[in-house]
BABASE-438979 format. One line per 10 residues: number of its first residue (from 1); for each residue z, x, y of C-alpha. Coordinates in nm, 2 decimals. Each point is the difference from the previous one (the first is absolute). Layout:
NUM) Z:X:Y ~ ...
***
This chain:
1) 0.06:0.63:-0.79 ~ 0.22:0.22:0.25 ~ -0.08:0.17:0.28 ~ 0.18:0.21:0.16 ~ 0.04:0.26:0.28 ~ 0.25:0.23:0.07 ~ -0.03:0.16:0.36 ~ 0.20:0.25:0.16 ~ -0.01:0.12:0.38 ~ 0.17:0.34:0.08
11) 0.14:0.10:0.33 ~ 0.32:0.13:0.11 ~ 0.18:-0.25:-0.29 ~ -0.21:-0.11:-0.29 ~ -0.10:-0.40:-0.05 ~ -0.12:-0.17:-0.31 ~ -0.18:-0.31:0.00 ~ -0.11:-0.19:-0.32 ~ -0.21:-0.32:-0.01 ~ -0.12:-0.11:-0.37
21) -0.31:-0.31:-0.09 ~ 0.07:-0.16:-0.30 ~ -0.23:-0.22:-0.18 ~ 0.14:-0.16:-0.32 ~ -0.09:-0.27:-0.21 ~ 0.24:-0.30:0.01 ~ -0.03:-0.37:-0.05 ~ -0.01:-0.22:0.33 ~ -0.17:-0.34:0.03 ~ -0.17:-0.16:-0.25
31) -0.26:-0.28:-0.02 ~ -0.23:-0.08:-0.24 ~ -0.27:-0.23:0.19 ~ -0.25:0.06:0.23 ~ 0.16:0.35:0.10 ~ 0.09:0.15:0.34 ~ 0.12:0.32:-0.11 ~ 0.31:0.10:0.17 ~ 0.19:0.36:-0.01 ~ 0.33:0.11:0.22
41) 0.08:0.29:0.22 ~ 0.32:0.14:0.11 ~ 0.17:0.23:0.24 ~ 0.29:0.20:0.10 ~ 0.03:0.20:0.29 ~ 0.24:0.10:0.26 ~ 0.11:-0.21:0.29 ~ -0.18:0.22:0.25 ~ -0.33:-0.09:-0.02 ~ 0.00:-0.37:-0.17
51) 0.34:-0.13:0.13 ~ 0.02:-0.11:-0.36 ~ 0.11:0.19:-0.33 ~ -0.20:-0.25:-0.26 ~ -0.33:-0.18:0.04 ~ -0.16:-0.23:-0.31 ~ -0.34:-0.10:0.05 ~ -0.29:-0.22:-0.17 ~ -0.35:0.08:0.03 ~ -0.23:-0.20:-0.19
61) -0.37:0.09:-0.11 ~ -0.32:-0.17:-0.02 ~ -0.11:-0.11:-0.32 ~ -0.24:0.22:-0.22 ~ -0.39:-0.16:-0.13 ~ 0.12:0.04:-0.38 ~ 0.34:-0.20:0.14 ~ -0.27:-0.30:0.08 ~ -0.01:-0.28:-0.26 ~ -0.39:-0.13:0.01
71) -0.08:-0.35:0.09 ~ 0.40:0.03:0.18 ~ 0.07:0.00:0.33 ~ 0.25:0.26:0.05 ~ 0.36:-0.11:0.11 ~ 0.22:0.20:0.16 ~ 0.39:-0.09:-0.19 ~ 0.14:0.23:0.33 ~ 0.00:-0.11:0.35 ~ 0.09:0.24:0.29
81) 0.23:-0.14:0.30 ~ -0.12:0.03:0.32 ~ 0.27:0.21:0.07 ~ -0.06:0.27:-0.24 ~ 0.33:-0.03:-0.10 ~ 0.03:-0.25:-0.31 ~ -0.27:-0.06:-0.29 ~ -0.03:-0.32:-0.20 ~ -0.10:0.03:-0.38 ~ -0.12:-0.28:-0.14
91) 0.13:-0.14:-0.40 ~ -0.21:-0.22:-0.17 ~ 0.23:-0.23:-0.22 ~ -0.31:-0.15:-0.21 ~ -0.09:0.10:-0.38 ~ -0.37:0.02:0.05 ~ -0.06:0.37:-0.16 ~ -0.39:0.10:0.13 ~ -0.06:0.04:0.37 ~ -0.24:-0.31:0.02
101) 0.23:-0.25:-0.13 ~ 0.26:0.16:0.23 ~ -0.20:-0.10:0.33 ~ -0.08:-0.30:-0.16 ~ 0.32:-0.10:-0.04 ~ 0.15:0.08:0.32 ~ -0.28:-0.17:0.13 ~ 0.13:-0.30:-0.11 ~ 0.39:0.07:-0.02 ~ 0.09:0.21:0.33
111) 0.38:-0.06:-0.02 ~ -0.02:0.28:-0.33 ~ -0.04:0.23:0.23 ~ 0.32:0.17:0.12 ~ 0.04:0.23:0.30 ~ 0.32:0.25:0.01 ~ 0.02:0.17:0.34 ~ 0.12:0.41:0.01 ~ 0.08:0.17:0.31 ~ 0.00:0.38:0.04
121) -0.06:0.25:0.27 ~ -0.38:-0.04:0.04 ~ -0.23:-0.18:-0.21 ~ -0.38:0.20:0.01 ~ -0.33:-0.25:-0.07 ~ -0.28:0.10:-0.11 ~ -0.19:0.10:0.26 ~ 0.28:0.23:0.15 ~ -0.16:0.35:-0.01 ~ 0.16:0.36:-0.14
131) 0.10:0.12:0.32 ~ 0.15:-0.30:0.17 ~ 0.21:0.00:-0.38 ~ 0.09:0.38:0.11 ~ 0.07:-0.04:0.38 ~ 0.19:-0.28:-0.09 ~ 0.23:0.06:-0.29 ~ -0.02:0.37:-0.08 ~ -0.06:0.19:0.28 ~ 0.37:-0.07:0.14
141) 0.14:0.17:-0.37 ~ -0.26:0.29:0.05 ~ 0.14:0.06:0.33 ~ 0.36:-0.03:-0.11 ~ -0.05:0.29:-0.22 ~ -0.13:0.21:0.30 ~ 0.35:-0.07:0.15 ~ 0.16:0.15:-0.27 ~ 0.08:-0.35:-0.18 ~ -0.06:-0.07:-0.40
151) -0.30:-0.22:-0.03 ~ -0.13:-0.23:-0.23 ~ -0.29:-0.21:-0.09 ~ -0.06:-0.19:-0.32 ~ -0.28:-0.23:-0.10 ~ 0.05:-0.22:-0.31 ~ -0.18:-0.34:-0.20 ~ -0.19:-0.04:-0.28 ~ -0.25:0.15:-0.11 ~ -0.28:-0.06:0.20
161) 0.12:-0.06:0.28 ~ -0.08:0.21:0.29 ~ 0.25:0.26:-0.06 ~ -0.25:0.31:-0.04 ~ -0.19:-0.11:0.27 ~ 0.26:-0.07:0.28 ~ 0.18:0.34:-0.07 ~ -0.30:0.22:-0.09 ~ -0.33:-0.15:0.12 ~ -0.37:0.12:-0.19
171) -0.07:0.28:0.21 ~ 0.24:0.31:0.11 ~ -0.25:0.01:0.34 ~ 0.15:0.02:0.35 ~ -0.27:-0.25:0.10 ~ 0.01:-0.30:-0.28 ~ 0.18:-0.25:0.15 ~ 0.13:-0.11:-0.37 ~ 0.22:0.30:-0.01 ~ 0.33:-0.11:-0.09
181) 0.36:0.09:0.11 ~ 0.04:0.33:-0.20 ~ -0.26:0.13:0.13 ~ 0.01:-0.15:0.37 ~ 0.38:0.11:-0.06 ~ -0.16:0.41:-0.03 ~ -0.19:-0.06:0.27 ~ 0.31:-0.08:0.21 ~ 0.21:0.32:-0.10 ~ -0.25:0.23:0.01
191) -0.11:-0.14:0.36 ~ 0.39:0.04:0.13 ~ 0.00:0.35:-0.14 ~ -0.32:0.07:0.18 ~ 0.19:-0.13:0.35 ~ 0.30:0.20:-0.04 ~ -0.16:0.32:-0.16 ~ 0.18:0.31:0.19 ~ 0.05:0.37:0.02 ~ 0.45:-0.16:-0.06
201) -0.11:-0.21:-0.28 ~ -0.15:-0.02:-0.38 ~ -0.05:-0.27:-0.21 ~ -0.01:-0.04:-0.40 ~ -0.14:-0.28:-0.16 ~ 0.08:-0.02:-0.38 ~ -0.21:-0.33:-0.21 ~ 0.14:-0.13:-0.35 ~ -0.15:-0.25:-0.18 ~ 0.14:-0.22:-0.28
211) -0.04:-0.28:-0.18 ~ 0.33:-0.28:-0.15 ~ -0.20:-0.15:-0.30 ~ 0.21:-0.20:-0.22 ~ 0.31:0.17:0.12 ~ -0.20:0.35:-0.06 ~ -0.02:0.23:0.29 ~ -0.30:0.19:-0.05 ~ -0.12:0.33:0.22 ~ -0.38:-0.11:0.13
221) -0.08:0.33:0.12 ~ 0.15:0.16:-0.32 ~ -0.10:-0.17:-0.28 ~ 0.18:0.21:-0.24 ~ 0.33:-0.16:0.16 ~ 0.11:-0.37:-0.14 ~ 0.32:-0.15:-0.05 ~ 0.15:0.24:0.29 ~ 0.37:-0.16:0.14 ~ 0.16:-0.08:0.33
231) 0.25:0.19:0.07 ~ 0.27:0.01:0.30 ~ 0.11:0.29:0.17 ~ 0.27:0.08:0.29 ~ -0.24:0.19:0.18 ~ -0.29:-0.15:-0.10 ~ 0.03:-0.39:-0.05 ~ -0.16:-0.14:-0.23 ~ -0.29:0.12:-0.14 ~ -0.28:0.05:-0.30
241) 0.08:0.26:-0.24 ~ -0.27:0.25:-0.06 ~ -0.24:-0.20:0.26 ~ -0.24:0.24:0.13 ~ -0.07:0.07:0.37 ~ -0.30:0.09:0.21 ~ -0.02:0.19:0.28 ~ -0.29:-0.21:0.22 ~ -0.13:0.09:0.33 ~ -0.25:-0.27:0.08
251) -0.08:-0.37:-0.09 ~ -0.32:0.08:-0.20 ~ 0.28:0.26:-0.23 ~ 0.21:-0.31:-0.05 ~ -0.35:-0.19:-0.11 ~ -0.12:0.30:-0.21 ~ 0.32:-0.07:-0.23 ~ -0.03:-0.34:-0.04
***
């Protein structure tokens, strides 16, 4: 899924500013044992605010009750360094097939298991909450955009992951603190507009939304429109073809249409 947001301040010259969210399923890590489920986040921004133009990050999740083997005791396969920065997957190199024997046998034979160390920008455990993700990794791109840089923030992993929940949340409410970034991310725009609202100034904010689904790029707030094409234009960029754009004046519009 794609979010994006087109805004456009006018005084004596006129400024565009476009940041877009995408959310697309990709394959990341695997592992098949005793599962620590894993998904990636990355951004681009301008220099200004970030000093950096590319971030990659981890963040790894908790596991779920149905993810529980019974009679098991659950083993993490992904360790977190104490820097944040790196993340350890674990391979078991056994045959054993059901989870039982599998602890069993590394029981007995530690050496078939195999650590292979990754290092990346940040590395999120599993108790790190939504808005330390946000303040950390995505509120520098959100604030990029405001300076009239081209933002963007992808989440990808497999299914199951996290991805849903780091960039969305449950609840579209100011006060859940499981808000994700898109919607901490309106929260931010519509809060600078709010601070430099003047008689010498107006702001537009347009919202698309779109989903990449086996290389389909689907309209979400126009069902009618599938298999729309990127397209690049002098003027323009790149952009979607026959994507549809909403004018927005407040977080709880943005909310409304997704």
């Amino acid at each position: 899924m794609n979010m994006g947001i087109n805004m456009r301040q006018l005084q004596q010259t006129e400024q565009s500013q476009q940041a877009n969210w995408n959310q697309r399923d990709n394959s990341n890590m695997q592992s098949s044992m005793h599962q620590t489920n894993t998904s990636m986040l990355s951004s681009s921004q301008g220099f200004a605010s970030g000093g950096q133009n590319f971030k990659v990050v981890i963040r790894v999740r908790p596991p779920l009750p149905r993810e529980k083997v019974h009679g098991c005791q659950f083993r993490p396969i992904i360790s977190v360094g104490q820097n944040n920065k790196s993340v350890g997957i674990m391979e078991y190199l056994g045959a054993e097939v059901t989870e039982r024997e599998r602890q069993k046998d590394m029981d007995v034979n530690p050496h078939l298991c195999v650590w292979q160390n990754f290092t990346f920008d940040y590395v999120y455990d599993q108790g790190d909450t939504q808005e330390f993700v946000y303040n950390n990794t995505a509120k520098s791109s959100v604030l990029s955009v405001l300076e009239g840089y081209n933002s963007t923030v992808i989440a990808y992993g497999q299914t199951g992951t996290g991805k849903t929940h780091t960039m969305e949340g449950f609840k579209y409410n100011v006060g859940d603190p499981q808000r994700g970034i898109i919607p901490r991310s309106m929260e931010e725009i519509f809060k600078f507009i709010q601070m430099q609202s003047s008689n010498n100034s107006t702001f537009m904010v347009r919202v698309s939304y779109l989903q990449i689904y086996n290389e389909i790029i689907s309209d979400l707030l126009k069902v009618d429109r599938t298999s729309l094409q990127i397209r690049e234009d002098k003027k323009k960029g790149v952009f979607v073809e026959g994507l549809s754009e909403w004018a927005v004046r407040s977080p709880n519009e943005v909310y409304s249409l997704m």
